[in-house]
N, C-alpha and C positions, 0 to 999 in steps of 0.2 A: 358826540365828538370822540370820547375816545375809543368806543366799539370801530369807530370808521377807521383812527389810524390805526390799534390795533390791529385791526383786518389788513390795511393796507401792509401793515409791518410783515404780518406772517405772508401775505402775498410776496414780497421782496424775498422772504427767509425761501418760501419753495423755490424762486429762480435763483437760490444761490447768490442774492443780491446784498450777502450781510452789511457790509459798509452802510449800505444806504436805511437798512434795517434797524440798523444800533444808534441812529441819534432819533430816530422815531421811540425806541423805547425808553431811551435815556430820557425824554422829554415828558413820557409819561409815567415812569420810575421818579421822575424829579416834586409829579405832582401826588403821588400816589406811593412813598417807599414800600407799601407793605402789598402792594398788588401784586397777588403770586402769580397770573396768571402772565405778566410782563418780565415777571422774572425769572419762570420757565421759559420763556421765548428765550433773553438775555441767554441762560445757561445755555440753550441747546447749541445758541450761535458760538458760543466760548469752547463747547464744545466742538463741532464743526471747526472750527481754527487753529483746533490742538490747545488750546488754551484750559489744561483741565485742573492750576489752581482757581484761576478763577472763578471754573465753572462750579469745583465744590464750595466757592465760596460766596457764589449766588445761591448754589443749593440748599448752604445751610440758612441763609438770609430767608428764605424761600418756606422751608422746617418753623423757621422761629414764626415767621407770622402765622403761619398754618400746618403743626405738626402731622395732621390727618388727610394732608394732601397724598397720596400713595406714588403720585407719579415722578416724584423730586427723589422718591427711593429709586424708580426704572433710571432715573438722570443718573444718578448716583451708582448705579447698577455699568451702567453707559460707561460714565469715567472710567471707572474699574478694570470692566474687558477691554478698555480701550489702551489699560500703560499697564497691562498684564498681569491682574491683580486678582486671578478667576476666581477665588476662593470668595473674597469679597463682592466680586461681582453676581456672584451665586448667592451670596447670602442677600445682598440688597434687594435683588429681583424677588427672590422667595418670601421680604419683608414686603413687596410691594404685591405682590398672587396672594400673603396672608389678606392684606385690606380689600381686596378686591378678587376673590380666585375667577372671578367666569369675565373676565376682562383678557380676551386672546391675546391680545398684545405683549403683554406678560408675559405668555406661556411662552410666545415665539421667540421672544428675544430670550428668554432662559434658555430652551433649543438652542438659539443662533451662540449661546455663550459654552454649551456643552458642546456642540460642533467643533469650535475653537480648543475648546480642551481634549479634542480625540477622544470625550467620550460617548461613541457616535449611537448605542444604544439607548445611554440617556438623554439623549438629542433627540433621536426619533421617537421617542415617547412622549417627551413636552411636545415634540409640533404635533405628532397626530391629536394630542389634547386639545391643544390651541385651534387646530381645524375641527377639531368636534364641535369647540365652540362656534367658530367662524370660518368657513370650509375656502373662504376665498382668499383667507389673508395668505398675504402674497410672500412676507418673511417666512410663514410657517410652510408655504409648500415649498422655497426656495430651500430653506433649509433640512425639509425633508427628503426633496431628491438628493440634497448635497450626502447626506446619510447612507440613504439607500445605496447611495453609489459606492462610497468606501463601505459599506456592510455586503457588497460584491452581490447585490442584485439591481443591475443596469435597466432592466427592462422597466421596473416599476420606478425607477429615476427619472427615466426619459419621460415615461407616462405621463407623472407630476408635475416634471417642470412646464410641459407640455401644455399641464390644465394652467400653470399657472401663467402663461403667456395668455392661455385665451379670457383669463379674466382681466389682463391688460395688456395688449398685444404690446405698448409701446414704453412699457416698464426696462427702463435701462438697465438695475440692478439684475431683473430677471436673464437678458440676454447677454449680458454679460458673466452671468452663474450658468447658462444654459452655454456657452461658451467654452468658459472651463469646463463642464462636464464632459464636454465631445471632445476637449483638448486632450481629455486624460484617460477616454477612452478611445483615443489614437482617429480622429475624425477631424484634422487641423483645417478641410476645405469646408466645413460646414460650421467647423466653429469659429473660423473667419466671419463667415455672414455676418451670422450674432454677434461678434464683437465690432462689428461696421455697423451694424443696426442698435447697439446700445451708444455707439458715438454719435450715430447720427439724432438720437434723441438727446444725449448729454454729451457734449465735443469733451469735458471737462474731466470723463469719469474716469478714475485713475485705474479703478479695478477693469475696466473694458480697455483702454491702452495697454496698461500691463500685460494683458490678455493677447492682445493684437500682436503686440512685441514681442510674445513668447511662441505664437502662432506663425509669424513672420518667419521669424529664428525655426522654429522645428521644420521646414523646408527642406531643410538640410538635413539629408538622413544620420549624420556625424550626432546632432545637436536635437533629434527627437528622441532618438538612444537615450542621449544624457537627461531630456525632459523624465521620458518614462522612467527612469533611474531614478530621478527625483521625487518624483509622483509616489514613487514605492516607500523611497525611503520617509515623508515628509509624514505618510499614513500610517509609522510606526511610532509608538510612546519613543519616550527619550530615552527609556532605560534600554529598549532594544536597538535605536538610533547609534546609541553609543557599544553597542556589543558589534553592529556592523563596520565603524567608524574602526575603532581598535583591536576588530579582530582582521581587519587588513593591515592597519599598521604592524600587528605583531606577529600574522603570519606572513609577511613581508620577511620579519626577521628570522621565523623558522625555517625558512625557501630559504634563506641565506646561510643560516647556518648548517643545515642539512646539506647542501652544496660544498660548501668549504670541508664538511666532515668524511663525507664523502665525494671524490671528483670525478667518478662514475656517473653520480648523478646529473652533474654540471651542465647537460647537454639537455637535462628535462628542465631544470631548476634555471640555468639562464636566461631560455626564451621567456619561462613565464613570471621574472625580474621584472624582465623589460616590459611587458604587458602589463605588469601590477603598477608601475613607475609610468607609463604613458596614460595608465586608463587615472590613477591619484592628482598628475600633474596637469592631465586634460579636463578633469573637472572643476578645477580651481581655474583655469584660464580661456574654457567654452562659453562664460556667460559673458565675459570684457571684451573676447575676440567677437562673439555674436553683438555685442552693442555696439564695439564699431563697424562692421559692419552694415547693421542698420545706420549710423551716423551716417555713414555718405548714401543714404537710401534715399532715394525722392521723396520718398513719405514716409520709411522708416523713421527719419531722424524725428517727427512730430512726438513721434509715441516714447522717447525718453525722455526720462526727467536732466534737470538741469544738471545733478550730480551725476547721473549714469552717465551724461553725453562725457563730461571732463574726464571724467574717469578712463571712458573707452580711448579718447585722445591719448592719454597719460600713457595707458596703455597700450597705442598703438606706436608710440615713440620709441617707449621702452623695448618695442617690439623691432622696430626698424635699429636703434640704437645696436640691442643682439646682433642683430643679421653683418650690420658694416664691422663691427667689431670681433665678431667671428671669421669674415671672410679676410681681413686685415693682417690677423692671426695667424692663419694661416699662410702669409705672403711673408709676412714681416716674423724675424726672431724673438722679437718680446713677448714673454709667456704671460705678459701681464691683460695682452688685449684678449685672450680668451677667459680669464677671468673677470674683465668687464663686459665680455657676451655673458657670460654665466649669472653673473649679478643682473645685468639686466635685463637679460630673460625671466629669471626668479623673482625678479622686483613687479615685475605683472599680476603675482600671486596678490598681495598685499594693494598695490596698485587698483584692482579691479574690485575689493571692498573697502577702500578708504573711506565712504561716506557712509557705509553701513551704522546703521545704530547701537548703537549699545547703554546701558546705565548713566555714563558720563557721557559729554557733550565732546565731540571731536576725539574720543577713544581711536575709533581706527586710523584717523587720519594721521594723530601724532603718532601711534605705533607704526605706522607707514615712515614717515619722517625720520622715524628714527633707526630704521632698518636701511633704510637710504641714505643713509648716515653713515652707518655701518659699513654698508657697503663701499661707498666711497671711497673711506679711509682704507678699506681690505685693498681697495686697487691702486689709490698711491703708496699704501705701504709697499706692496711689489713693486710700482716702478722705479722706488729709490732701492728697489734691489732684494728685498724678502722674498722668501721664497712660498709655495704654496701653502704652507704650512704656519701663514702668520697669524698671529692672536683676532686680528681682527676678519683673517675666513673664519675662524672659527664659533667670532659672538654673533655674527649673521647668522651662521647657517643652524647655530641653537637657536636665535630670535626667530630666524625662519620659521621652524620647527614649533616652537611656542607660539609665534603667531597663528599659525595651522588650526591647533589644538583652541587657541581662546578663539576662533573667528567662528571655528563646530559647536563651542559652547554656547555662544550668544546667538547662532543660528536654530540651534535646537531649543533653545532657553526662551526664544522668541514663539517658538510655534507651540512650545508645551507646555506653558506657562498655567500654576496653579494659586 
Protein backbone atom coordinates (compact mmCIF):
# COMPACT_ATOMS: atom_id res chain seq x y z
CA UNK A 1 0.00 0.00 0.00
CA UNK A 2 2.43 2.43 0.49
CA UNK A 3 4.69 1.78 -2.61
CA UNK A 4 1.05 2.30 -4.47
CA UNK A 5 0.41 5.75 -2.94
CA UNK A 6 3.72 6.79 -3.06
CA UNK A 7 3.91 6.10 -6.73
CA UNK A 8 0.50 7.58 -7.12
CA UNK A 9 1.86 10.86 -5.12
CA UNK A 10 5.12 11.25 -7.40
CA UNK A 11 2.65 10.72 -10.33
CA UNK A 12 0.49 13.94 -9.04
CA UNK A 13 4.18 15.74 -8.34
CA UNK A 14 5.23 15.21 -12.41
CA UNK A 15 1.61 16.82 -13.44
CA UNK A 16 2.34 19.68 -11.26
CA UNK A 17 -0.56 18.39 -9.25
CA UNK A 18 1.17 19.40 -5.59
CA UNK A 19 -2.17 20.11 -3.60
CA UNK A 20 -3.32 16.91 -4.30
CA UNK A 21 0.17 15.27 -3.72
CA UNK A 22 0.76 16.69 -0.16
CA UNK A 23 -1.97 15.03 1.90
CA UNK A 24 -0.96 11.60 0.11
CA UNK A 25 2.32 12.24 1.72
CA UNK A 26 1.30 13.79 4.74
CA UNK A 27 -0.59 10.50 5.23
CA UNK A 28 2.17 8.52 4.94
CA UNK A 29 4.79 10.86 6.77
CA UNK A 30 2.08 10.51 9.58
CA UNK A 31 2.62 6.74 9.53
CA UNK A 32 6.27 6.58 8.86
CA UNK A 33 8.16 10.18 10.26
CA UNK A 34 11.53 8.91 9.36
CA UNK A 35 10.68 7.74 5.62
CA UNK A 36 13.12 9.70 3.64
CA UNK A 37 12.05 8.86 0.69
CA UNK A 38 8.49 10.74 1.51
CA UNK A 39 10.24 13.48 2.69
CA UNK A 40 12.22 14.06 -0.36
CA UNK A 41 9.16 14.06 -2.26
CA UNK A 42 7.52 16.69 0.55
CA UNK A 43 10.82 18.91 0.01
CA UNK A 44 10.86 18.87 -3.64
CA UNK A 45 7.19 20.13 -3.60
CA UNK A 46 8.00 23.02 -0.81
CA UNK A 47 10.28 23.62 -3.09
CA UNK A 48 8.45 23.88 -6.32
CA UNK A 49 6.04 26.53 -4.25
CA UNK A 50 8.89 28.83 -3.24
CA UNK A 51 8.54 27.55 -0.04
CA UNK A 52 12.34 27.07 0.75
CA UNK A 53 12.23 27.32 4.82
CA UNK A 54 10.25 24.68 4.78
CA UNK A 55 12.06 22.83 2.38
CA UNK A 56 15.36 23.07 4.47
CA UNK A 57 13.43 22.12 7.13
CA UNK A 58 12.28 18.74 5.70
CA UNK A 59 15.82 18.48 4.52
CA UNK A 60 17.35 18.59 7.56
CA UNK A 61 14.38 16.19 8.99
CA UNK A 62 15.42 14.13 6.08
CA UNK A 63 19.72 14.22 7.17
CA UNK A 64 18.67 13.29 10.72
CA UNK A 65 16.94 10.05 9.83
CA UNK A 66 19.65 9.27 7.13
CA UNK A 67 22.71 11.39 7.10
CA UNK A 68 24.22 9.16 4.06
CA UNK A 69 21.26 9.90 1.83
CA UNK A 70 23.55 12.32 -0.87
CA UNK A 71 20.41 13.51 -2.52
CA UNK A 72 18.95 15.82 0.50
CA UNK A 73 22.65 17.63 -0.17
CA UNK A 74 21.49 18.11 -4.39
CA UNK A 75 17.79 19.44 -2.39
CA UNK A 76 19.82 21.57 -0.40
CA UNK A 77 22.04 22.53 -3.35
CA UNK A 78 18.40 23.40 -5.15
CA UNK A 79 17.34 25.74 -2.25
CA UNK A 80 20.47 27.68 -2.54
CA UNK A 81 20.60 28.52 -6.33
CA UNK A 82 17.31 29.07 -5.92
CA UNK A 83 17.40 32.48 -3.26
CA UNK A 84 20.88 33.24 -4.73
CA UNK A 85 23.09 31.73 -2.51
CA UNK A 86 25.76 30.25 -5.32
CA UNK A 87 28.56 29.74 -3.20
CA UNK A 88 26.43 27.40 -1.03
CA UNK A 89 24.83 25.97 -3.51
CA UNK A 90 28.26 24.87 -4.99
CA UNK A 91 29.35 23.71 -2.02
CA UNK A 92 26.28 21.45 -1.28
CA UNK A 93 26.29 19.90 -4.87
CA UNK A 94 30.01 19.18 -4.53
CA UNK A 95 28.99 17.52 -1.03
CA UNK A 96 26.51 15.44 -2.86
CA UNK A 97 29.33 14.46 -6.47
CA UNK A 98 31.74 13.70 -3.18
CA UNK A 99 29.09 10.66 -2.04
CA UNK A 100 28.34 9.71 -5.33
CA UNK A 101 30.76 11.30 -8.26
CA UNK A 102 29.52 9.00 -11.39
CA UNK A 103 25.67 10.05 -10.58
CA UNK A 104 25.16 12.69 -13.74
CA UNK A 105 22.64 14.40 -12.18
CA UNK A 106 25.01 15.91 -9.88
CA UNK A 107 27.27 17.02 -12.45
CA UNK A 108 24.40 18.87 -14.40
CA UNK A 109 22.90 20.63 -11.91
CA UNK A 110 26.57 21.97 -10.65
CA UNK A 111 26.76 23.04 -14.54
CA UNK A 112 23.16 24.41 -14.38
CA UNK A 113 24.36 26.37 -11.02
CA UNK A 114 27.77 27.69 -12.73
CA UNK A 115 25.77 28.74 -15.77
CA UNK A 116 23.74 30.99 -13.34
CA UNK A 117 26.93 32.45 -12.04
CA UNK A 118 28.38 33.53 -15.50
CA UNK A 119 30.93 31.15 -14.93
CA UNK A 120 30.24 29.75 -18.40
CA UNK A 121 33.70 27.83 -18.65
CA UNK A 122 33.11 26.02 -15.57
CA UNK A 123 29.56 25.20 -16.62
CA UNK A 124 30.76 23.50 -19.63
CA UNK A 125 33.10 21.47 -18.13
CA UNK A 126 30.67 19.88 -15.45
CA UNK A 127 28.08 19.13 -18.19
CA UNK A 128 30.38 17.62 -20.66
CA UNK A 129 31.38 15.46 -17.40
CA UNK A 130 27.81 14.70 -16.68
CA UNK A 131 27.37 13.64 -20.44
CA UNK A 132 30.31 11.59 -20.23
CA UNK A 133 28.58 9.91 -17.69
CA UNK A 134 25.20 10.00 -19.29
CA UNK A 135 25.28 11.49 -22.95
CA UNK A 136 21.31 11.87 -22.89
CA UNK A 137 20.79 13.92 -19.80
CA UNK A 138 18.75 16.52 -21.04
CA UNK A 139 19.95 19.33 -18.16
CA UNK A 140 23.44 18.65 -19.05
CA UNK A 141 23.07 19.26 -22.85
CA UNK A 142 20.57 22.15 -22.16
CA UNK A 143 22.92 23.68 -20.28
CA UNK A 144 25.70 22.88 -22.39
CA UNK A 145 24.47 24.69 -25.41
CA UNK A 146 23.25 27.49 -22.88
CA UNK A 147 27.30 27.77 -22.64
CA UNK A 148 28.46 27.33 -25.78
CA UNK A 149 26.42 29.96 -26.87
CA UNK A 150 27.61 32.93 -24.49
CA UNK A 151 31.30 31.21 -24.96
CA UNK A 152 30.31 32.66 -28.79
CA UNK A 153 30.38 29.27 -30.51
CA UNK A 154 26.66 29.19 -31.88
CA UNK A 155 27.14 26.31 -34.12
CA UNK A 156 27.97 23.78 -31.62
CA UNK A 157 24.97 25.16 -29.34
CA UNK A 158 22.51 24.79 -31.83
CA UNK A 159 24.03 21.13 -32.55
CA UNK A 160 23.39 20.28 -28.78
CA UNK A 161 20.40 21.47 -28.23
CA UNK A 162 19.40 20.05 -31.34
CA UNK A 163 20.55 16.38 -29.87
CA UNK A 164 18.87 17.28 -26.95
CA UNK A 165 15.31 17.58 -28.45
CA UNK A 166 15.70 14.42 -30.19
CA UNK A 167 16.22 12.40 -27.03
CA UNK A 168 12.82 14.08 -26.10
CA UNK A 169 11.21 15.83 -28.85
CA UNK A 170 8.38 16.89 -26.34
CA UNK A 171 10.64 18.25 -23.31
CA UNK A 172 9.24 21.74 -22.43
CA UNK A 173 12.26 23.06 -20.66
CA UNK A 174 14.31 22.10 -23.78
CA UNK A 175 12.22 24.20 -26.32
CA UNK A 176 11.82 26.73 -24.31
CA UNK A 177 16.01 26.88 -23.80
CA UNK A 178 16.10 26.26 -27.52
CA UNK A 179 13.93 29.23 -27.75
CA UNK A 180 16.09 31.57 -25.93
CA UNK A 181 18.98 30.67 -27.74
CA UNK A 182 17.48 31.60 -31.18
CA UNK A 183 16.00 34.75 -29.24
CA UNK A 184 19.39 35.88 -28.50
CA UNK A 185 20.93 34.89 -31.53
CA UNK A 186 18.30 37.32 -33.34
CA UNK A 187 16.00 34.28 -34.89
CA UNK A 188 12.61 35.61 -32.93
CA UNK A 189 10.29 33.65 -36.00
CA UNK A 190 11.75 30.40 -35.09
CA UNK A 191 12.02 30.91 -31.66
CA UNK A 192 8.47 31.64 -31.40
CA UNK A 193 7.82 27.95 -32.72
CA UNK A 194 9.60 26.67 -29.64
CA UNK A 195 8.13 28.62 -27.31
CA UNK A 196 4.52 27.60 -28.62
CA UNK A 197 5.73 24.05 -28.73
CA UNK A 198 7.01 24.24 -25.01
CA UNK A 199 3.39 25.76 -23.92
CA UNK A 200 1.94 23.46 -25.81
CA UNK A 201 3.45 20.65 -23.69
CA UNK A 202 3.33 22.62 -20.29
CA UNK A 203 0.53 25.76 -20.94
CA UNK A 204 2.01 26.66 -17.25
CA UNK A 205 5.74 27.09 -18.07
CA UNK A 206 6.79 30.35 -16.96
CA UNK A 207 10.28 30.29 -18.47
CA UNK A 208 8.38 29.49 -22.26
CA UNK A 209 5.72 32.44 -21.60
CA UNK A 210 8.39 34.73 -20.60
CA UNK A 211 10.07 33.70 -23.61
CA UNK A 212 7.01 34.22 -25.80
CA UNK A 213 6.44 37.65 -24.27
CA UNK A 214 9.89 38.69 -25.06
CA UNK A 215 9.57 37.30 -28.64
CA UNK A 216 6.17 38.94 -29.08
CA UNK A 217 7.73 42.35 -27.95
CA UNK A 218 11.02 42.01 -30.18
CA UNK A 219 8.61 42.41 -33.33
CA UNK A 220 9.27 45.73 -32.91
CA UNK A 221 12.38 46.66 -34.31
CA UNK A 222 12.66 49.71 -31.34
CA UNK A 223 12.41 46.71 -28.59
CA UNK A 224 14.78 43.85 -30.32
CA UNK A 225 17.55 46.81 -30.23
CA UNK A 226 16.83 46.93 -26.51
CA UNK A 227 16.56 42.96 -26.14
CA UNK A 228 20.00 42.44 -27.88
CA UNK A 229 21.29 45.35 -25.59
CA UNK A 230 20.25 43.32 -22.88
CA UNK A 231 21.53 40.05 -23.94
CA UNK A 232 25.02 41.77 -23.97
CA UNK A 233 24.87 43.35 -21.10
CA UNK A 234 23.21 40.55 -18.76
CA UNK A 235 26.44 38.10 -20.34
CA UNK A 236 28.68 40.43 -18.50
CA UNK A 237 30.07 39.87 -14.48
CA UNK A 238 28.64 42.54 -12.42
CA UNK A 239 31.78 44.22 -11.98
CA UNK A 240 31.84 45.21 -15.83
CA UNK A 241 27.90 45.48 -15.71
CA UNK A 242 28.59 48.33 -13.47
CA UNK A 243 31.69 49.92 -15.42
CA UNK A 244 28.82 50.05 -18.47
CA UNK A 245 25.93 51.21 -16.12
CA UNK A 246 28.18 54.44 -14.69
CA UNK A 247 30.34 55.01 -17.32
CA UNK A 248 27.10 56.47 -19.11
CA UNK A 249 26.02 57.99 -16.13
CA UNK A 250 29.40 59.94 -15.84
CA UNK A 251 30.11 60.33 -19.34
CA UNK A 252 26.84 61.97 -19.48
CA UNK A 253 28.37 64.31 -17.29
CA UNK A 254 31.60 64.92 -19.16
CA UNK A 255 29.38 65.60 -22.59
CA UNK A 256 28.05 68.17 -20.41
CA UNK A 257 30.59 69.57 -18.97
CA UNK A 258 32.82 69.70 -21.93
CA UNK A 259 29.93 71.57 -23.66
CA UNK A 260 29.39 74.19 -21.11
CA UNK A 261 33.37 74.66 -21.07
CA UNK A 262 33.45 75.05 -24.39
CA UNK A 263 30.27 76.31 -26.71
CA UNK A 264 31.98 75.49 -29.67
CA UNK A 265 31.45 72.21 -28.90
CA UNK A 266 27.63 72.54 -27.97
CA UNK A 267 26.63 71.70 -31.52
CA UNK A 268 28.44 68.13 -31.25
CA UNK A 269 27.91 67.66 -27.49
CA UNK A 270 23.88 68.63 -27.60
CA UNK A 271 22.59 66.26 -30.08
CA UNK A 272 24.49 63.54 -28.39
CA UNK A 273 22.65 64.65 -24.77
CA UNK A 274 19.70 63.97 -26.11
CA UNK A 275 20.51 60.63 -27.53
CA UNK A 276 22.44 59.52 -24.23
CA UNK A 277 18.89 60.99 -22.39
CA UNK A 278 16.43 59.07 -24.87
CA UNK A 279 18.50 55.89 -25.35
CA UNK A 280 18.84 55.89 -20.59
CA UNK A 281 15.01 56.86 -20.34
CA UNK A 282 14.02 54.51 -23.12
CA UNK A 283 15.25 51.64 -21.38
CA UNK A 284 13.75 52.06 -18.28
CA UNK A 285 10.21 52.52 -19.91
CA UNK A 286 10.47 49.80 -23.28
CA UNK A 287 9.84 46.93 -21.04
CA UNK A 288 6.22 48.53 -19.15
CA UNK A 289 5.28 50.20 -22.57
CA UNK A 290 5.99 46.54 -24.39
CA UNK A 291 3.70 44.82 -21.59
CA UNK A 292 1.00 46.99 -22.14
CA UNK A 293 1.07 46.64 -25.07
CA UNK A 294 0.89 42.97 -25.15
CA UNK A 295 -2.13 43.57 -22.38
CA UNK A 296 -4.61 44.63 -24.90
CA UNK A 297 -3.02 41.70 -27.26
CA UNK A 298 -5.40 38.74 -27.96
CA UNK A 299 -3.03 36.49 -26.73
CA UNK A 300 -0.37 38.64 -25.56
CA UNK A 301 -2.21 39.48 -22.45
CA UNK A 302 -1.90 35.28 -21.44
CA UNK A 303 1.72 35.31 -21.22
CA UNK A 304 1.95 38.06 -18.28
CA UNK A 305 1.95 37.60 -14.95
CA UNK A 306 -0.54 39.07 -12.69
CA UNK A 307 2.08 41.76 -11.48
CA UNK A 308 3.39 42.59 -15.03
CA UNK A 309 -0.33 43.06 -16.38
CA UNK A 310 -0.93 45.95 -13.28
CA UNK A 311 2.05 47.36 -13.53
CA UNK A 312 1.72 47.98 -17.56
CA UNK A 313 -1.92 49.42 -16.63
CA UNK A 314 -0.30 51.60 -13.85
CA UNK A 315 1.79 52.57 -16.38
CA UNK A 316 -0.07 53.21 -19.15
CA UNK A 317 -2.12 55.82 -17.07
CA UNK A 318 0.77 57.40 -15.83
CA UNK A 319 1.36 57.50 -19.57
CA UNK A 320 -1.98 59.05 -20.71
CA UNK A 321 -2.03 61.20 -17.37
CA UNK A 322 1.67 62.95 -19.18
CA UNK A 323 0.09 63.36 -22.32
CA UNK A 324 -3.39 65.38 -21.11
CA UNK A 325 -1.40 67.28 -18.62
CA UNK A 326 1.19 68.36 -20.97
CA UNK A 327 -1.13 69.27 -23.72
CA UNK A 328 -3.26 71.28 -21.02
CA UNK A 329 0.03 73.08 -20.21
CA UNK A 330 0.42 74.32 -22.94
CA UNK A 331 -3.24 75.76 -23.34
CA UNK A 332 -3.48 76.96 -19.89
CA UNK A 333 -0.93 79.50 -17.89
CA UNK A 334 -0.25 77.36 -14.97
CA UNK A 335 3.24 76.09 -15.03
CA UNK A 336 2.22 73.62 -12.54
CA UNK A 337 0.45 71.23 -15.17
CA UNK A 338 3.76 70.65 -16.98
CA UNK A 339 5.36 69.62 -14.02
CA UNK A 340 2.61 67.01 -13.36
CA UNK A 341 3.24 65.80 -17.17
CA UNK A 342 6.84 65.55 -15.99
CA UNK A 343 6.18 63.66 -12.80
CA UNK A 344 4.05 61.51 -14.50
CA UNK A 345 5.99 60.60 -17.13
CA UNK A 346 8.97 59.96 -14.81
CA UNK A 347 6.64 58.02 -12.46
CA UNK A 348 6.60 55.03 -15.22
CA UNK A 349 10.20 54.53 -14.44
CA UNK A 350 9.58 53.32 -10.84
CA UNK A 351 6.09 52.24 -11.92
CA UNK A 352 7.17 49.59 -14.36
CA UNK A 353 9.33 47.66 -11.58
CA UNK A 354 7.15 48.01 -8.58
CA UNK A 355 6.80 44.35 -8.21
CA UNK A 356 10.31 43.45 -8.98
CA UNK A 357 12.01 41.50 -6.17
CA UNK A 358 14.37 42.33 -3.90
CA UNK A 359 15.77 41.16 -0.23
CA UNK A 360 12.69 42.53 1.61
CA UNK A 361 9.08 41.83 0.69
CA UNK A 362 7.39 44.87 -1.23
CA UNK A 363 10.88 46.96 -1.35
CA UNK A 364 9.99 48.47 -4.89
CA UNK A 365 6.61 48.76 -4.42
CA UNK A 366 6.78 51.04 -1.28
CA UNK A 367 9.80 52.99 -2.91
CA UNK A 368 7.40 53.50 -5.77
CA UNK A 369 4.78 54.80 -3.24
CA UNK A 370 6.75 56.85 -1.99
CA UNK A 371 8.26 58.68 -5.03
CA UNK A 372 4.60 59.11 -5.74
CA UNK A 373 4.30 60.82 -2.85
CA UNK A 374 6.83 62.95 -3.67
CA UNK A 375 5.86 63.78 -6.40
CA UNK A 376 2.51 64.85 -5.48
CA UNK A 377 3.37 67.05 -2.91
CA UNK A 378 6.22 68.64 -5.79
CA UNK A 379 2.98 69.54 -7.73
CA UNK A 380 0.53 70.89 -5.15
CA UNK A 381 3.39 72.80 -3.78
CA UNK A 382 3.29 74.82 -7.13
CA UNK A 383 -0.10 75.18 -7.47
CA UNK A 384 -0.37 76.96 -4.06
CA UNK A 385 2.11 78.98 -5.92
CA UNK A 386 6.11 77.64 -5.66
CA UNK A 387 7.88 78.07 -8.05
CA UNK A 388 10.15 75.25 -10.01
CA UNK A 389 12.47 75.25 -7.69
CA UNK A 390 10.59 73.76 -4.64
CA UNK A 391 12.12 71.41 -1.99
CA UNK A 392 10.04 68.77 -2.93
CA UNK A 393 11.21 68.87 -7.12
CA UNK A 394 13.99 68.48 -5.59
CA UNK A 395 13.66 65.01 -3.13
CA UNK A 396 12.00 63.41 -6.32
CA UNK A 397 14.21 63.97 -8.57
CA UNK A 398 17.25 62.69 -5.95
CA UNK A 399 14.82 59.75 -5.02
CA UNK A 400 14.53 59.31 -8.73
CA UNK A 401 18.02 59.21 -9.26
CA UNK A 402 18.64 56.80 -6.19
CA UNK A 403 15.78 54.76 -7.18
CA UNK A 404 17.74 54.14 -10.71
CA UNK A 405 20.88 53.28 -9.05
CA UNK A 406 19.19 50.51 -6.23
CA UNK A 407 16.69 49.03 -9.17
CA UNK A 408 20.63 48.30 -11.31
CA UNK A 409 21.76 46.88 -8.02
CA UNK A 410 19.22 44.30 -7.30
CA UNK A 411 18.93 43.61 -11.07
CA UNK A 412 22.62 42.86 -11.34
CA UNK A 413 22.68 41.35 -7.83
CA UNK A 414 19.96 39.12 -9.12
CA UNK A 415 21.78 37.62 -12.22
CA UNK A 416 25.34 37.61 -10.43
CA UNK A 417 24.74 36.30 -7.38
CA UNK A 418 27.64 34.31 -5.46
Amino acid sequence: MRDQQLQKARFLFDQHRYSDAEPILGALMAQDPSDTEVIALLAEIRIQLDDYDEALRLIDLGLNADASIEYFFYLRAKVYLYTQQGDKAVFWIEKAIEMDPVYAAYHAFKAYIQLHRKNFQEALDAANHALSLEPENLLALNTRSSCLLKLNNPEDAFETIEGALREDPNNAYTHANYGWTLLEHGDTKKALEHFREALRNDPNFELAQSGMAEALKARFPVYKWYMNFQFWLGNLSSKYQWFVILGIYFGQKLIRAAGAISPALQPFTTPLLILIMIFVFGSWIITPIGNLVLRFNEYGKFLLSKEESISSLFCGAALLLALLSGITGFILPQPWWITLSLVAFTMVIPLGGMFNKARWPHTMLIICIGLGVLGALAVITEMQGADLDNPWITLYGFGLLAYQFLHNYLIINRGNFH
